[in-house]
N, C-alpha and C positions, 0 to 999 in steps of 0.2 A: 545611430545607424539603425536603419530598419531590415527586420529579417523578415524572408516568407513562413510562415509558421503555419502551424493545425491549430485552429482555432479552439476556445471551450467554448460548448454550448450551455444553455441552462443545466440541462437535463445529466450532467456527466454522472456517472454511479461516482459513490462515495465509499471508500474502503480507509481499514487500516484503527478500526476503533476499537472497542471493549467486545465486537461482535453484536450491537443492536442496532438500530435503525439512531442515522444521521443525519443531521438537518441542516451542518456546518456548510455554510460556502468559501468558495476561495475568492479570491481578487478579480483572478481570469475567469470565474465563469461565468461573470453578464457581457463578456464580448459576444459579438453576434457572431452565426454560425454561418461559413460560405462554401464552397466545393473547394477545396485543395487543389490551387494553382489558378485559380479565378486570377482574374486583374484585378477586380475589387475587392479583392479581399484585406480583412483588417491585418497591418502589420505591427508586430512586436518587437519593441527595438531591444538591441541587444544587452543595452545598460538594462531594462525594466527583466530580463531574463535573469542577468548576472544578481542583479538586487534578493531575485527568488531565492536563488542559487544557496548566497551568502546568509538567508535569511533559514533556507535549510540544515546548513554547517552550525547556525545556533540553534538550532530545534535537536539536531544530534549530540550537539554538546552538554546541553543540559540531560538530555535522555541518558547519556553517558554517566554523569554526576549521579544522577539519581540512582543508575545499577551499580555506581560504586560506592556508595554508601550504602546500598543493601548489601552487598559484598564485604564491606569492613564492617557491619555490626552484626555479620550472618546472621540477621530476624527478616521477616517478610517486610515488603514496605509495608506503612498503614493505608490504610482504604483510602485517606485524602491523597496521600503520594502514589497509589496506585491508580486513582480516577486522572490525578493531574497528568501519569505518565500514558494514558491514554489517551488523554487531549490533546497529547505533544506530539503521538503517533499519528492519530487523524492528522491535525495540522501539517505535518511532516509528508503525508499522503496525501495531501491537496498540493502543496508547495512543489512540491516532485513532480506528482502528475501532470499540473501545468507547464511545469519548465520541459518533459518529455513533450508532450502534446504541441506548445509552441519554439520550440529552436531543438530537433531531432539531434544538431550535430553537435551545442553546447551541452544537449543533455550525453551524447557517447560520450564526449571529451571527460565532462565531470562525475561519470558512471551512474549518473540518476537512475538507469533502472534495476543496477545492481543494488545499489543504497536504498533504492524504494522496496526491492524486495527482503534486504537483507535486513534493515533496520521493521517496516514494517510490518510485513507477514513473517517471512520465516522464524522469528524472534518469538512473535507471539504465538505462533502455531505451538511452535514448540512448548513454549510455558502453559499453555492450556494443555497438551498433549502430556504434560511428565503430571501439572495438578491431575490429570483425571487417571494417571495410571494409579498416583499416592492414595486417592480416594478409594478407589476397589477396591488397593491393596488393603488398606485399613478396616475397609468393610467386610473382609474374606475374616482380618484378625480377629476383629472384632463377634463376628458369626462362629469361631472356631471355639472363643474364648467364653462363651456363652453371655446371653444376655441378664441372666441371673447375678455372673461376676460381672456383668458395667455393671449393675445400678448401684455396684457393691463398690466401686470405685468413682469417688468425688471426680467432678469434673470429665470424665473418661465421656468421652464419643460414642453414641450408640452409632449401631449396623445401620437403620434405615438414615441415620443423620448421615453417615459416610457415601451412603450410594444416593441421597437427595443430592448433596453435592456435586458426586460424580456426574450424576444427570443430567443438571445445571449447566454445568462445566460441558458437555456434550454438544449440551443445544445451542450453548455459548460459541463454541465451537465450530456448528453446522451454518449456524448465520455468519460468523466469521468469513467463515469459504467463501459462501454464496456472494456476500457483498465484496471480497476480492474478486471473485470468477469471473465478476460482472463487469468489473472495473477494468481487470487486465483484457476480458473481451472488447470494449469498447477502446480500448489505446491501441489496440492491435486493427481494428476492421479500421481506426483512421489512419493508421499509418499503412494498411492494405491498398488503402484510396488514395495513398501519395505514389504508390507506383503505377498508377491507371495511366496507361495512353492520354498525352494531352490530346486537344482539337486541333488544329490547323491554324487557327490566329492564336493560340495562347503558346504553340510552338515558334512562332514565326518574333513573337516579342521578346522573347530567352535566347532563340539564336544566338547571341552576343555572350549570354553565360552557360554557355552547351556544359563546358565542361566543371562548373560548379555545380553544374542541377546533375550528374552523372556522379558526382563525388556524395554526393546531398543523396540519392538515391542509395549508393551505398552501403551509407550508415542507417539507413531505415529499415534495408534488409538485414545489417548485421543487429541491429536493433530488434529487429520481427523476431530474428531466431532467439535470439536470451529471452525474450516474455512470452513465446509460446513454450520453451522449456520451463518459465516459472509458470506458465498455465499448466502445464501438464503436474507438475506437482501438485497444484490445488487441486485438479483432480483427484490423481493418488491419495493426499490428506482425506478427502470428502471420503 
């Protein structure tokens, strides 16, 4: 069964990674790009949605796994388990985004843009935000502690190593935003352009589904409002 959907174009921002530039594509973003509510525009059937869907549920699963095993050995993951758990987050952020962007009311049903923000950004804001308070902290210690007593202590962290990191962790941070900010702007100005006044003949061929395209509107507006509250947040973060 085919739905009317918001298409991906090449160009969709990409969010949801370690905070640096990404180059990942999704499945949906070499569909071609039409006006929202065109007649010709490309349809997505609903199996190829659900498949997304289903394919999200195991990206959270395994993300899951992996925070619970950092949680029963209380140590950090290692840097491989940490780089894999942000390739699961990007992917996770493309799978998502498409399944919002093509079926608005599969994605309210299965709360995709709650899950995309909660498993996504907010997850990770926060783990960057508590690293870079520990890091100050340590460098405030470390500066009290004088630098005469590190060198005097094996292994011990100097002051400039602790606020390098915090640094790091900052601008890790600031790109983090930017490439969500971008992301949830661009989901929001499409789903803006599914409540535009149709034309005259694209009203006249729905006549028959008035009251599906009214229901289907809806959920785009109860949809607008949860991602511009999760935009406004990435503001506050920035």
């Amino acid at each position: 069964m085919a739905r009317k959907g918001l298409t991906t174009p090449d160009n969709k921002p990409r969010g949801g990674g370690g905070g640096g530039s990404h180059s990942q594509s999704s499945s949906h973003s070499s569909q071609k790009h039409n006006t929202p509510g065109s007649a010709s525009q490309d349809s997505v059937t609903t199996e190829a949605v659900l498949a997304r869907l289903a394919k999200a549920k195991d990206i959270e699963s395994t993300l899951e796994t992996l925070a619970s095993s950092k949680k029963a050995s209380g140590s950090k993951l290692s840097a491989s388990d940490e780089k894999m758990q942000q390739a699961l987050r990007l992917q996770l952020c493309e799978v998502l985004s498409d399944v919002i962007l093509n079926d608005p009311a599969l994605a309210h049903s299965h709360d995709a843009i709650g899950r995309l923000w909660k498993v996504c950004f907010y997850g990770r804001i926060n783990d960057i935000r508590t690293r870079i308070v520990k890091e100050k902290s340590r460098a405030r210690k470390r500066h009290a502690a004088g630098e005469r007593e590190q060198s005097q202590q094996h292994g011990s962290m100097s002051e400039s190593a602790a606020k390098k990191i915090a640094s790091d962790l900052e601008r890790q941070l600031k790109q983090f935003l930017k490439e969500a900010i971008q992301l949830y702007k661009y989901i929001i100005e499409r789903y803006v352009k599914e409540l535009m006044p149709l034309s005259q003949s694209q009203t006249s061929n729905m006549s028959g589904d008035q009251e599906h395209e009214e229901e289907r509107q809806l959920v785009v507006i109860a949809s607008l409002y949860r991602m511009q509250i999760h935009l406004g947040d990435l503001h506050r973060y920035s």
